[in-house]
C-alpha positions as CSV (number, residue, x, y, z in Angstrom):
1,X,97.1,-54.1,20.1
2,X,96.2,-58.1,19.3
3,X,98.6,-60.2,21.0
4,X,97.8,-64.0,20.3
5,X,98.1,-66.0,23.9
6,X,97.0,-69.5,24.9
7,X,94.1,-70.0,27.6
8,X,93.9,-72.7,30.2
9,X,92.9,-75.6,28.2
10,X,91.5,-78.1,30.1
11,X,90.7,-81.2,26.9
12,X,94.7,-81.5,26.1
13,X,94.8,-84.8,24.9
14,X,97.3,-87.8,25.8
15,X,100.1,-88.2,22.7
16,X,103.0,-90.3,22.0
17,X,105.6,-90.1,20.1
18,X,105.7,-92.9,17.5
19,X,108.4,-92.2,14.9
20,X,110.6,-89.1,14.4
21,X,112.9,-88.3,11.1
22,X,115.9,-86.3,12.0
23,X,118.8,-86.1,9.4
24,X,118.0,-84.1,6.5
25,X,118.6,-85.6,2.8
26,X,122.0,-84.1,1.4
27,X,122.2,-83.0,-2.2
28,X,122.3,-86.6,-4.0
29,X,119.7,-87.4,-1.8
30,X,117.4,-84.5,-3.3
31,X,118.2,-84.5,-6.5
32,X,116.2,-88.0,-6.7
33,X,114.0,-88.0,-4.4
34,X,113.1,-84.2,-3.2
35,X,113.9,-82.8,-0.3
36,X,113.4,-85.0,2.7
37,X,113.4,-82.6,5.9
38,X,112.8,-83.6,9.6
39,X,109.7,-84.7,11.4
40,X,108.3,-86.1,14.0
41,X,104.6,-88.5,14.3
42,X,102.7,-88.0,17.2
43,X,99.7,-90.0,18.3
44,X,96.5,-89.0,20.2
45,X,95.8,-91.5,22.6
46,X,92.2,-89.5,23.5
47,X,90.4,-86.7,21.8
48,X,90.7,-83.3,22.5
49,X,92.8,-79.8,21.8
50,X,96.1,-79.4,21.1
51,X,96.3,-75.6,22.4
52,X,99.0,-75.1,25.0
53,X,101.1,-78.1,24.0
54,X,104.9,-77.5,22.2
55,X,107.3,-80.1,20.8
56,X,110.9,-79.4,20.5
57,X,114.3,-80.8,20.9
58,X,116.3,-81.0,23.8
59,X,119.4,-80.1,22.3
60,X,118.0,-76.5,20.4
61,X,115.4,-76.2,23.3
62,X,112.9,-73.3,23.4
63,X,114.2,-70.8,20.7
64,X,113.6,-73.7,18.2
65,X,110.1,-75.0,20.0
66,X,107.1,-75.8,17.7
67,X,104.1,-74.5,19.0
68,X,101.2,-76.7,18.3
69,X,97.8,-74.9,16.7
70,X,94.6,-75.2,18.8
71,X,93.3,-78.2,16.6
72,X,90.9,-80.9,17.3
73,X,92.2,-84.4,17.5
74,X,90.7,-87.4,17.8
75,X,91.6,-90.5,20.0
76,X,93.9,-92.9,17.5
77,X,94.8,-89.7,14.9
78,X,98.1,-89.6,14.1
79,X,99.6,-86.0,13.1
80,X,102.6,-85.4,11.4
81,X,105.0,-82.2,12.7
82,X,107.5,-81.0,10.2
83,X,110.3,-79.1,11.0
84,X,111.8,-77.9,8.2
85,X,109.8,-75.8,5.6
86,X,110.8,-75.5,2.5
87,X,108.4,-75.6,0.0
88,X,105.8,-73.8,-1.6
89,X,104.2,-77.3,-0.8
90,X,105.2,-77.2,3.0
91,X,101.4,-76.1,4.3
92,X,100.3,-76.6,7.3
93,X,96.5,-78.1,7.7
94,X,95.1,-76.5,10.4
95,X,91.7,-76.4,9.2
96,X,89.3,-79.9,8.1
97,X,91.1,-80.4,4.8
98,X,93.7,-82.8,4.9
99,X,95.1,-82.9,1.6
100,X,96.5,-79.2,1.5
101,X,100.5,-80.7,2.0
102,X,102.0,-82.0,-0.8
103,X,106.0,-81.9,-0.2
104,X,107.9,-85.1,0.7
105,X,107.3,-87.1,3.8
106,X,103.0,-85.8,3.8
107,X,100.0,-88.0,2.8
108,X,96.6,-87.5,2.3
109,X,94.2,-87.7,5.1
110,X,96.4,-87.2,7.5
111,X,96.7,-83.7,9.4
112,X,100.8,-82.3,8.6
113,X,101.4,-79.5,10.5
114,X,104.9,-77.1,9.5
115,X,106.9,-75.1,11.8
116,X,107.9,-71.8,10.3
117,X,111.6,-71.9,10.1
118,X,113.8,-74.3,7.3
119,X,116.5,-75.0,10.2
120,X,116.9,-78.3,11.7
121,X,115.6,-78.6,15.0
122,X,116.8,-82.1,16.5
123,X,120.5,-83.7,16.4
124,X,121.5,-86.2,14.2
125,X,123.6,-88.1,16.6
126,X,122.0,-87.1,20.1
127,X,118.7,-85.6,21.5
128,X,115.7,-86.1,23.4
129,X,111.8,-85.4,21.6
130,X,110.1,-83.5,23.9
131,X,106.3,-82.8,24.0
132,X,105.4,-80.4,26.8
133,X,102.1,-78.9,28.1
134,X,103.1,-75.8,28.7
135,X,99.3,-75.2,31.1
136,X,101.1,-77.1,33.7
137,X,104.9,-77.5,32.5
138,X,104.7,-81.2,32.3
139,X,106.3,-83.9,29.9
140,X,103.8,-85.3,27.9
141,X,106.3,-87.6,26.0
142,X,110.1,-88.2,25.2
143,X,112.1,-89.8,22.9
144,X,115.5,-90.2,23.6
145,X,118.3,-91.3,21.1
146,X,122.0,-91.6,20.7
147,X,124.5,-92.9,18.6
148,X,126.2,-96.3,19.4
149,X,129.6,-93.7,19.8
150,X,127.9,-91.4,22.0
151,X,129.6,-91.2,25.3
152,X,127.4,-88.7,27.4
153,X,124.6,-86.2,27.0
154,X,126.0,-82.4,26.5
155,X,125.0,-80.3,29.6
156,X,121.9,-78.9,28.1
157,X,120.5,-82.2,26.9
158,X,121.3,-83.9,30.7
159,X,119.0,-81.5,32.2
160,X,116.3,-82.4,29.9
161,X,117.0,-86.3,30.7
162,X,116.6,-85.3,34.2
163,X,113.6,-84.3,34.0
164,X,112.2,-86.8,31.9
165,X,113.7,-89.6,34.1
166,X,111.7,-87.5,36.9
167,X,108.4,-87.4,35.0
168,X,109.0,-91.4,35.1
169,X,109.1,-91.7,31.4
170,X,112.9,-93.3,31.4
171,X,114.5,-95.5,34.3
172,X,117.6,-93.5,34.2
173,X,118.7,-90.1,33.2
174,X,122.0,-91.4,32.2
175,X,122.5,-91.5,27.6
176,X,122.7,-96.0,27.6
177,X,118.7,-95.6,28.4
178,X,118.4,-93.9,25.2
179,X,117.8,-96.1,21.8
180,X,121.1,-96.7,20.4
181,X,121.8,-97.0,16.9
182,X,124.6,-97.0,14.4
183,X,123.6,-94.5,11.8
184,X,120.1,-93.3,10.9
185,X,120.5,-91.1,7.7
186,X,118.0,-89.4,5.3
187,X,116.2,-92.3,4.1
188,X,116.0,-94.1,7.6
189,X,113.7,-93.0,10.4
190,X,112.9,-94.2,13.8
191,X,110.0,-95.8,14.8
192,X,108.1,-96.7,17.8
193,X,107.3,-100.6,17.9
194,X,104.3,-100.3,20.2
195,X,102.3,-97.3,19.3
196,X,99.2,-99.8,18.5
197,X,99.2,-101.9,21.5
198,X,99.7,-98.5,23.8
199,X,96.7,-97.2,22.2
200,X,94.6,-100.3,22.9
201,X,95.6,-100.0,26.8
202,X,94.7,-96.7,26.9
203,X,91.4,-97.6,25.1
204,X,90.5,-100.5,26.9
205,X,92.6,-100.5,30.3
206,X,91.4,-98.8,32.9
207,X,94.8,-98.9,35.0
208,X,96.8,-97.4,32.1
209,X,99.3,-95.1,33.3
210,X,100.0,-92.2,31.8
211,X,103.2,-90.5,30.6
212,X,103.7,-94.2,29.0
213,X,107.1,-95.6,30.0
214,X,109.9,-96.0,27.3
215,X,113.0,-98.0,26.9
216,X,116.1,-98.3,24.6
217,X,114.1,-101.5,23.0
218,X,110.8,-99.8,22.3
219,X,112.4,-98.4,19.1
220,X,114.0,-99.8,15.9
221,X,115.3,-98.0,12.7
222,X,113.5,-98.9,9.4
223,X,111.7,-96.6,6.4
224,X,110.1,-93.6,7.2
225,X,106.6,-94.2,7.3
226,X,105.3,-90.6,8.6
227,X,101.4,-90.8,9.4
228,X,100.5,-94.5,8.8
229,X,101.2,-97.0,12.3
């Protein structure tokens, strides 16, 4: 029997999370400009391999997990993870060619990578982004987000924020810590305002503390951008 498994890998490189795209386009929406499905840009902060690392949502949690490839990264490469596939044009580029990807949302030199599944994986009004290294079960990075009318995190979510508040990536477990926004539809994504200046400290700083720190005013909502800083 051949049963695929992960081995210790000891070169998992530091990411962030620098923009994420999580409501899907509705018809109008691709009927002129194709279907726009969910993603979310990661950064490597320092080279190495990505075996053993998984991003999901906190809200779906690990029956919708994406399991990243053992690929080679770079320090300052920014990868793009789609969650929805459904295209002939959805590939993922695993391999040294970076131009394989053509659906909506991809560009050329930059390394798209596809879950298998066309479901959404992230809520549209309420979640945390989780990467996880799954050789030691720690938080890499989070995102958390919420809509201006969200009250409180669901049970499942607030165990998640918990934990990340606990890794010392958020102050506070409680959902006012998480970026706040009116409404973030299918053209709109949100995006990371530092990524560039925490990649310099982690270049160039030799007290840079790692899982970086995040607040509700580290983010804003503007175009999606997905693989260019």
């Amino acid at each position: 029997f051949c049963i695929p498994f992960v081995g210790f890998n000891s070169k998992a490189p530091k990411l962030i999370i620098t923009e994420a795209h999580v409501a899907s386009g509705d018809d109008k929406t691709k009927a002129k400009l194709g279907y726009l499905g969910e993603y979310v840009e990661v950064m490597a902060l320092e080279e190495g391999n990505l075996a053993g690392l998984e991003l999901m949502g906190a809200n779906y949690g690990e029956k919708e997990k994406y399991v990243f490839p053992p690929v080679e990264v770079k320090a300052g490469e920014v990868l793009v993870v789609h969650l929805q596939k459904k295209e002939e044009s959805c590939v993922s580029e695993e391999g040294d060619d970076l131009d394989l990807a053509t659906a909506a949302y991809t560009r050329p030199g930059v390394r798209d990578l596809w879950a298998a599944t066309d479901s959404g994986k992230l809520g549209n009004s309420a979640d945390i982004v989780l990467l996880i290294n799954t050789i030691d079960d720690s938080i890499v990075d989070a995102f958390e987000y919420a809509t201006e009318k969200t009250e409180a995190w669901n049970k499942t979510v607030a165990e998640w924020a918990a934990a990340v508040a606990e890794a010392g990536i958020y102050e506070s477990d409680d959902v006012t810590a998480a970026f706040r926004f009116k409404s973030c539809g299918s053209t709109k994504a949100m995006v990371r305002k530092n990524a560039m200046e925490v990649l310099e400290a982690a270049q160039n700083d030799d007290e840079f503390v790692f899982p970086v720190t995040a607040d509700n005013e580290g983010w804003e909502v503007g175009s999606p951008n997905p693989g260019k800083i």
